[in-house]
Wavefront OBJ file of the C-alpha trace (Angstrom):
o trace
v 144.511 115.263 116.078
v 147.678 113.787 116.283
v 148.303 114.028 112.316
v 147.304 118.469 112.648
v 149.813 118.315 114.583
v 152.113 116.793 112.534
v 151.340 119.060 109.883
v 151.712 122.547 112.734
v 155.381 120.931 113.989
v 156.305 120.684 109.434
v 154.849 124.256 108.918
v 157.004 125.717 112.100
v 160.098 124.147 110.958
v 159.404 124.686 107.557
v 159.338 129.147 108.686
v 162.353 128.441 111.011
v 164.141 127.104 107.968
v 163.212 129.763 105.802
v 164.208 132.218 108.416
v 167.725 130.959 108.053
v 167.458 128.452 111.010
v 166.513 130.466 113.464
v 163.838 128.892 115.221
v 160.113 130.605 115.035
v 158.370 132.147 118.224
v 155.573 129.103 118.708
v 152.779 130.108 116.893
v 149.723 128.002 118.586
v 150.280 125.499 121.501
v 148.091 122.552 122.597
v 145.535 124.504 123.545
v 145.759 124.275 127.146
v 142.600 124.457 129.104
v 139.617 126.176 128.319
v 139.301 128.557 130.824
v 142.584 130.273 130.563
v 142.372 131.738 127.409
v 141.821 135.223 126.802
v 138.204 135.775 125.357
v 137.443 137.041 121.512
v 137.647 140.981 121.718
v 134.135 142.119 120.904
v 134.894 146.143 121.005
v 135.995 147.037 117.354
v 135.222 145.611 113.759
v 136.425 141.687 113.982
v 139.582 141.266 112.084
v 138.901 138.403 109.655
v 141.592 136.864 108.469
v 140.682 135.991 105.086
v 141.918 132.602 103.628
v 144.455 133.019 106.475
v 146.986 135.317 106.415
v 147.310 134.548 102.897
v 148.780 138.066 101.815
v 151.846 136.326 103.246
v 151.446 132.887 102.787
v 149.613 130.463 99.870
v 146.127 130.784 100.759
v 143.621 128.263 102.936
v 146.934 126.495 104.074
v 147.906 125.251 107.683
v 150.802 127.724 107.774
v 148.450 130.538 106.897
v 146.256 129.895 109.264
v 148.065 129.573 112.296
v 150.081 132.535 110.910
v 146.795 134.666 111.154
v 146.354 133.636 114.379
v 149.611 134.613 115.854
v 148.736 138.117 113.860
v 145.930 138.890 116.321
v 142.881 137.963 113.596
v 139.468 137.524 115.874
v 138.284 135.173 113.191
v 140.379 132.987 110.556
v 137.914 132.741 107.280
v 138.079 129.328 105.143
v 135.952 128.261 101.562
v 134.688 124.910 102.460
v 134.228 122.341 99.053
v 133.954 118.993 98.745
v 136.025 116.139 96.804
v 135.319 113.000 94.662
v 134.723 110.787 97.441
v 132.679 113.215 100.206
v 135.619 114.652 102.427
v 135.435 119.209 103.351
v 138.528 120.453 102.861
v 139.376 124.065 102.566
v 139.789 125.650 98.915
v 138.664 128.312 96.925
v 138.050 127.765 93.825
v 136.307 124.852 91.920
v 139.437 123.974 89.865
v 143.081 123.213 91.361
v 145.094 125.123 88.652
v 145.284 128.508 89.922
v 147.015 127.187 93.424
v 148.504 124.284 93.693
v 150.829 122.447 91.440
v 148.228 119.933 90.002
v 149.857 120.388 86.517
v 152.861 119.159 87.444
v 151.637 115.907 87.970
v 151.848 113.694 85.377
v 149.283 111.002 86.948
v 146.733 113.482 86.915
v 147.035 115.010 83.177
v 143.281 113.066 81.783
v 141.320 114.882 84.510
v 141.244 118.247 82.973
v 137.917 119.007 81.410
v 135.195 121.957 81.203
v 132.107 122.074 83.317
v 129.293 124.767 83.717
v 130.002 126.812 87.214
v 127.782 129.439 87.991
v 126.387 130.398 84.424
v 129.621 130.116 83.123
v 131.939 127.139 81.451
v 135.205 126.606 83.303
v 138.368 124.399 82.047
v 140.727 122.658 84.960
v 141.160 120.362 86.941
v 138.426 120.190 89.448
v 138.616 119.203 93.166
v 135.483 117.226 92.661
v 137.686 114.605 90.389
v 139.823 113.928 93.303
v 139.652 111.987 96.211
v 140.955 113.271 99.847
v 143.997 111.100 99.312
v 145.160 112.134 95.701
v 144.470 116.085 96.981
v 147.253 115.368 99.817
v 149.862 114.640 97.622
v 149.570 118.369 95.688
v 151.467 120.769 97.121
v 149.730 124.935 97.374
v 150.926 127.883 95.705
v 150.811 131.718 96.161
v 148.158 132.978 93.613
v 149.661 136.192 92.895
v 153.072 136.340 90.874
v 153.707 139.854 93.460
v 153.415 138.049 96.699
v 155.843 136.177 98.073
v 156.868 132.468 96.362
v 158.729 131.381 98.206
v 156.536 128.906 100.122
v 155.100 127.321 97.168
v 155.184 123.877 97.191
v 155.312 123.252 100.857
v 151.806 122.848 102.372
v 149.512 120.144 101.746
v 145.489 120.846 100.987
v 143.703 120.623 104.385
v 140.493 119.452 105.364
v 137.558 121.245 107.763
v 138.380 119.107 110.229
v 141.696 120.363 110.469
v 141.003 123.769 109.733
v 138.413 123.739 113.140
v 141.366 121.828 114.975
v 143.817 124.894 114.007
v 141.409 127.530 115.775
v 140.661 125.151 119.037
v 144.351 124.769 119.265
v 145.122 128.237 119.349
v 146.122 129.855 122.685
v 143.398 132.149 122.997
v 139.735 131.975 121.423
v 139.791 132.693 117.950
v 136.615 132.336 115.960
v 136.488 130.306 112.795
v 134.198 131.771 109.282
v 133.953 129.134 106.962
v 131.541 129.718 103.794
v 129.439 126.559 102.128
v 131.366 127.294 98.494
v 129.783 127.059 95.078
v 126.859 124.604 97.096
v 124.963 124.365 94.042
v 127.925 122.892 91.832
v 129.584 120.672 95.243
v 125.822 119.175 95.300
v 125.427 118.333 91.676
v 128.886 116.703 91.478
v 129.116 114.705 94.924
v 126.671 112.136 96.305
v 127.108 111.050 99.816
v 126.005 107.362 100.569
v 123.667 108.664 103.472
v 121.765 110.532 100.772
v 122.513 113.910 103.190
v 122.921 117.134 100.925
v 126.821 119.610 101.033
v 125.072 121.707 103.572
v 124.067 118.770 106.063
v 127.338 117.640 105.888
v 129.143 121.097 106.442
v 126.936 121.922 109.680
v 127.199 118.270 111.078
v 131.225 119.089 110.972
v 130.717 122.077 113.148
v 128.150 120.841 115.163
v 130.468 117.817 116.137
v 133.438 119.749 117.542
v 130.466 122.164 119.687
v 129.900 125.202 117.684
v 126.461 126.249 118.461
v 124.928 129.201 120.011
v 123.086 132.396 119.077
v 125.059 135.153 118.248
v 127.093 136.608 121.341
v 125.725 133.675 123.586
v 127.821 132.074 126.059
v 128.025 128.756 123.765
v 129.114 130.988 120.658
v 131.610 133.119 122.495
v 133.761 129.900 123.432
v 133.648 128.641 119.959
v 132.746 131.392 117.834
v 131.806 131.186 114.338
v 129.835 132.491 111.266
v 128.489 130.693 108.581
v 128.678 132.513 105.347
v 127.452 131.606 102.047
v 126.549 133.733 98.496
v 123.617 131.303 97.764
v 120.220 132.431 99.950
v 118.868 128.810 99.812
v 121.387 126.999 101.395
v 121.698 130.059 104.347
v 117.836 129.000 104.832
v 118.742 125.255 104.937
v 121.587 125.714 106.999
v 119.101 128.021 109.759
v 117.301 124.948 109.971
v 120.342 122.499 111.060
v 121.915 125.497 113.874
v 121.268 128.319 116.029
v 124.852 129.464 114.942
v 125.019 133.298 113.005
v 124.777 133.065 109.499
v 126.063 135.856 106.955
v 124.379 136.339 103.266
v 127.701 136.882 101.132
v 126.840 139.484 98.472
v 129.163 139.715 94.943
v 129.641 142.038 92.425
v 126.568 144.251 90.866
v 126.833 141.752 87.610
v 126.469 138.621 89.598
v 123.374 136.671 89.868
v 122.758 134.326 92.718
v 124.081 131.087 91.834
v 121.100 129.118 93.089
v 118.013 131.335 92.682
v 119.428 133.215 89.493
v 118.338 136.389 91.132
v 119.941 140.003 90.520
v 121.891 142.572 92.611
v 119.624 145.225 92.915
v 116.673 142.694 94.227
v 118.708 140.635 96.751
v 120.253 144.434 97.905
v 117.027 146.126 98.360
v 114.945 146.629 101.697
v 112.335 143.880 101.179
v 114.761 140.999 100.259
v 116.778 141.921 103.444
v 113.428 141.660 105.467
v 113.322 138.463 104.367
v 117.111 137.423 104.891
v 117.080 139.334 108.426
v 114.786 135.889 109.159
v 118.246 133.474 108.678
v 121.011 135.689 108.949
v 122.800 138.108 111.413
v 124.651 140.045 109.183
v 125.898 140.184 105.287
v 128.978 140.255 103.513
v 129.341 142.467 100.397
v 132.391 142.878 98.332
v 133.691 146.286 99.215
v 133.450 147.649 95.715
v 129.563 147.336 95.501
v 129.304 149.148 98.766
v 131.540 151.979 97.454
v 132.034 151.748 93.858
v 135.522 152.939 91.839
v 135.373 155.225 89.228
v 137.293 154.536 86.130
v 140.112 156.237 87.196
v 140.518 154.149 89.932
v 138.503 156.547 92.755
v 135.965 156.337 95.462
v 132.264 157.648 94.031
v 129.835 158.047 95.769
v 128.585 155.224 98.060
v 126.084 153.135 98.219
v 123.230 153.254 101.281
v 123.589 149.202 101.502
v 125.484 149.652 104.653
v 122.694 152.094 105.843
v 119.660 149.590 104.979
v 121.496 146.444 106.797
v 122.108 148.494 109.786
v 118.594 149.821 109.890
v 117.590 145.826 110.426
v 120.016 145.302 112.852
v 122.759 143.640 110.200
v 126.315 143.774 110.615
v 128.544 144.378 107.800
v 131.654 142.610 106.957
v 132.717 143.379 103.794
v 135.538 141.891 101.867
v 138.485 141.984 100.769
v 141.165 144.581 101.945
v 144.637 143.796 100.431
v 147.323 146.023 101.060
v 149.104 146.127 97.786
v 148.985 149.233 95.759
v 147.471 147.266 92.693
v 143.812 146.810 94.684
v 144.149 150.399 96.452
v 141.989 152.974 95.522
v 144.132 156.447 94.695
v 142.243 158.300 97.332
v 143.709 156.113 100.032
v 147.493 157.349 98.651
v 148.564 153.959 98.943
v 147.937 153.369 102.579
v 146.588 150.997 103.847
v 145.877 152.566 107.018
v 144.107 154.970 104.952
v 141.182 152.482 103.850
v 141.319 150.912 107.191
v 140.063 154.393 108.718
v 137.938 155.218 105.765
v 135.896 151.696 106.026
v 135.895 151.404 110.200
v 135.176 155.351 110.859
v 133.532 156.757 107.837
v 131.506 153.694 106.763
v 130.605 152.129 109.859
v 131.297 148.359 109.031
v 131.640 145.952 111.697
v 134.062 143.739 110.759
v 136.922 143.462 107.626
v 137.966 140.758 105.592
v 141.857 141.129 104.962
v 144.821 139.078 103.452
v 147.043 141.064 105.876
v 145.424 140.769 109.661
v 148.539 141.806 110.967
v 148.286 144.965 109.576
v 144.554 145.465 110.692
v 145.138 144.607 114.254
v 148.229 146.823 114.053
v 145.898 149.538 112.842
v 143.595 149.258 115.478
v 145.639 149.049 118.554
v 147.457 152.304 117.200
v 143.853 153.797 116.925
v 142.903 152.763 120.274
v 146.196 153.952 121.731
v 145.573 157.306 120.206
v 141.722 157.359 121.400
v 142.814 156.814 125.237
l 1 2 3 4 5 6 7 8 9 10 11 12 13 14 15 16 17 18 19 20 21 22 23 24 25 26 27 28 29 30 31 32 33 34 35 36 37 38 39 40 41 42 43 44 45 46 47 48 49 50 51 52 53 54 55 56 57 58 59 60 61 62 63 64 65 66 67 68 69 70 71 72 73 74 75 76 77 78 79 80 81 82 83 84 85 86 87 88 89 90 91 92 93 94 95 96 97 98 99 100 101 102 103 104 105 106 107 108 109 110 111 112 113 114 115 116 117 118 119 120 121 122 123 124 125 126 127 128 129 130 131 132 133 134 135 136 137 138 139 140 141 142 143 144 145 146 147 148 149 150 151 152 153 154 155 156 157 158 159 160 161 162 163 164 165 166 167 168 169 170 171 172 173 174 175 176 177 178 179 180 181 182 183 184 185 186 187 188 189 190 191 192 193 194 195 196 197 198 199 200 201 202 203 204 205 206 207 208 209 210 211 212 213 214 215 216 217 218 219 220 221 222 223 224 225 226 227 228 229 230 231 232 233 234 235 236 237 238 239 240 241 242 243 244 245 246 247 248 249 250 251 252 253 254 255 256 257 258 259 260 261 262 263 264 265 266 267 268 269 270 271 272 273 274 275 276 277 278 279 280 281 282 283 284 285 286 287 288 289 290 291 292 293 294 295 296 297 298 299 300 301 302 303 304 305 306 307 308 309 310 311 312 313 314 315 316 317 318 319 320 321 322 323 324 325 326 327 328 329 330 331 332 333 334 335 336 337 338 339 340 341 342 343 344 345 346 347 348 349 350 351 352 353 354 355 356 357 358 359 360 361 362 363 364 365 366 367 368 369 370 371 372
């Protein structure tokens, strides 16, 4: 605990600094007790804050995190991998390159190489190769070249551990949605001594700071969570380990499951959500497979996935709304406000996935303001 904290005090003076020394509002405390903290809201679409606030800040970071939080996001969303030597920690993607500065360090040049992930070869360095240790010493970096640089190069990797810590620490209860990543690939490339598989290991780390609890139970709504994941067997290993919600992650029409190889239209249709519906309390589809673009960058017609999920008594929570005018569709005339309202009132889904939470929760108390 006391090193998270550390790493909160460096991110608040780091944004103080940045802010041309004047100091930041504080953005979580020490938690305080249990009791007084004002509940999760559970009367609009949750506001998941995905990777953090990470529109604003390099993504799955401390400082994104806790900025989410002091956004108003109802849940703050992590990918959960493993490294060489067993450790979670929170990162997207299977190799380093794309955000953090890995290739600036010389000591690490020999551990680039190719590997199959998910039906496809993939050259990097990978965060299997690395041990907890030599992953604290990179530094993280925005992804996209538009989005603000600035912080690159300031926060460290962090683990699940610390992630959790983040969210308990937080002045009021804020949920935490961390997916098992790539499961198949974290399982083939890391053995833990106890013989226990990725999934064992991700569960026991929730299950040892108290998350537990059927959906909307007393247990889960003081430490809310969701477990997400795109790969149906581990969702079905993981149902075995907790009671907590699970959500089946869905990807684009082209993708195939990455552990059972199957297609869109069969792990989309009625039947295979009859089945899920057995494991899971909701699913997670990327936004453009529930509405599809057009070539010309509009809306068609959507889909009825939304429709068949909600007819089993699924939510929906589909990802990922970023603000920028380079992932909005024309229809929305480059307001973001726009596909907020579109998605919440004409689609129905009950909960969002955004790089900007500040901007959903603004949305939503203006709509709420307007409704009363």
């Amino acid at each position: 605990m006391a090193s998270l904290r550390m790493v909160l005090v460096s991110v608040l003076v780091a944004m103080a600094v940045s802010a041309g020394g004047v100091a930041a509002r504080p953005l979580v405390g020490d938690g305080g007790a249990w009791e007084d903290r004002a509940p999760l809201q559970t009367s609009r679409p949750f506001n998941i804050a995905h990777r953090g606030s990470n529109g604003e800040l390099p993504e799955e970071t401390a400082a994104a995190y806790v900025r989410a939080i002091d956004e108003g996001a109802d849940f703050i969303e992590a990918d959960i991998e493993a490294t060489k030597d067993g450790h979670l920690v929170c990162f997207h993607d299977t190799t380093l390159d794309d955000t953090t500065d890995v290739s600036d360090h010389p000591e690490f040049a020999g551990r680039r190489r190719t590997l199959e992930v998910q039906w496809a070869n993939v050259t990097g360095y990978f965060i299997t190769d690395f041990t907890l240790a030599e992953l604290k010493t990179l530094r993280a970096k925005q992804r996209w070249d538009f989005r603000d640089n600035s912080h690159n190069g300031v926060s460290p990797i962090i683990t699940f551990d610390e992630f959790i810590d983040i969210a308990l620490n937080a002045k009021r209860v804020v949920g935490i949605y961390p997916e098992m990543k790539n499961p198949v690939f974290m399982n083939k490339h890391v053995r833990w001594a106890d013989g226990k598989k990725f999934e064992d290991k991700f569960v026991a780390t929730l299950k040892k700071y108290g998350y537990g609890g059927k959906y909307m139970s007393p247990a889960w709504r003081a430490k809310p969570v969701f477990l997400q994941s795109f790969a149906p067997t581990s969702l079905v290993h993981a149902a075995g380990l907790t009671d907590s919600p699970l959500v089946f992650l869905i990807d684009d029409v082209t993708v195939r499951t990455e552990d059972t190889n199957q297609p869109y239209d069969e792990i989309t249709s009625g039947e295979y959500l009859d089945y899920m519906k057995k494991y899971v309390v909701g699913i997670g589809p990327w936004k453009d497979t529930v509405v599809p673009p057009t070539k010309g960058n509009l809306l068609a017609t959507p889909s009825d996935l939304v429709a068949i999920a909600h007819a089993r008594g699924l939510q929906v929570h589909p990802y990922t709304y970023r603000n920028e005018n380079e992932f909005l569709h024309f229809n929305f005339r480059q307001d973001p406000y726009a596909e907020y309202d579109y998605w919440i009132n004409d689609v129905g889904v009950d909960g969002l996935f955004t790089d900007f939470p500040a901007s959903l929760r603004r949305f939503q108390e203006w709509t709420t303001k307007k409704k009363d």
